[in-house]
N, C-alpha and C positions, 0 to 999 in steps of 0.2 A: 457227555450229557445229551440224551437224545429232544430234540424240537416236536413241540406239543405232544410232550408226556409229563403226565402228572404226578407231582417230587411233595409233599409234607414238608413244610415249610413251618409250618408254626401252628397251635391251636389257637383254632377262629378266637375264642374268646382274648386271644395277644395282637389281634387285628386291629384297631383301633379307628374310628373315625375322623378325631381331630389331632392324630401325631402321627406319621409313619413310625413305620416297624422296619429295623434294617436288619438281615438274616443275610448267610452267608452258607451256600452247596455247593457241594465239590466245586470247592476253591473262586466259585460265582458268587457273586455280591449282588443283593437283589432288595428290592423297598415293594414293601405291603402296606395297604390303606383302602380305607371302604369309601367310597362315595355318600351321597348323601341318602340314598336309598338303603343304604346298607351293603349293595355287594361289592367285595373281596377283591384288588385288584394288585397284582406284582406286576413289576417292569424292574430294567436291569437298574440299578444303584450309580445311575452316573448318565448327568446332565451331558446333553450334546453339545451345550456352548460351549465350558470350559474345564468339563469332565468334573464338577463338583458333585458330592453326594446327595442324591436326594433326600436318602433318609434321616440327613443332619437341619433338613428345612421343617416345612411344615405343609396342614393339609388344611387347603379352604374349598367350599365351593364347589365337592368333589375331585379338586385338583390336588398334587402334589406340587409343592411350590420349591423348588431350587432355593438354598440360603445366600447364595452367592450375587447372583443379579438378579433371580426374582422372577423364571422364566416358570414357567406355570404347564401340568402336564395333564391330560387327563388319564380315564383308566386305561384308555387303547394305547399310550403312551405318546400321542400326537401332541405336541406345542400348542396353546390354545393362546398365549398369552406372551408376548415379549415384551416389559418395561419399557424398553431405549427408546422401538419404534411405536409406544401410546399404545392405548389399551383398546383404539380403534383399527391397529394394523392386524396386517395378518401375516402371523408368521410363515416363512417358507414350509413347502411340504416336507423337506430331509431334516428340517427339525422334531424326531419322533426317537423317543425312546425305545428298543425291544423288552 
């Protein structure tokens, strides 16, 4: 698979606002979800904490939310949100999804 080239993944209209969309390209597993503006974001299908799936959580806030502990993603795939340490911490920077 070539890095920032453009793969058909799903039509927009299966893109959804408030559920991700989990789709699956040569043999990559990947979660799709619009923000609150509307646009379009994939990142790979698996949490950095404990490798669960994103696309089996949910989508608030413009985030992708992790089912497992609740680690919260945006569309860049950066960590925005870790439960454990409060909603006032900040998560490490290598917590980021591709």
């Amino acid at each position: 698979m070539y890095i920032n080239f453009w793969y058909p993944i799903a039509i927009s209209e299966e893109v959804k606002a408030d559920e991700p969309l989990r789709v699956e390209v040569l043999s990559l597993k990947f979660v799709a979800f619009r923000d609150t503006d509307g646009t379009a974001h994939v990142l790979s299908d698996t949490c950095t904490h404990r490798g669960g799936s994103l696309g089996k959580g949910w989508v608030k806030d413009s985030c992708v939310i992790c089912p497992y502990h609740g680690w919260r993603y945006d569309g860049s795939g950066k960590c925005t949100t870790i439960p454990s340490i409060g909603y006032d911490g900040k998560p490490p920077p290598r917590a980021k999804v591709d």
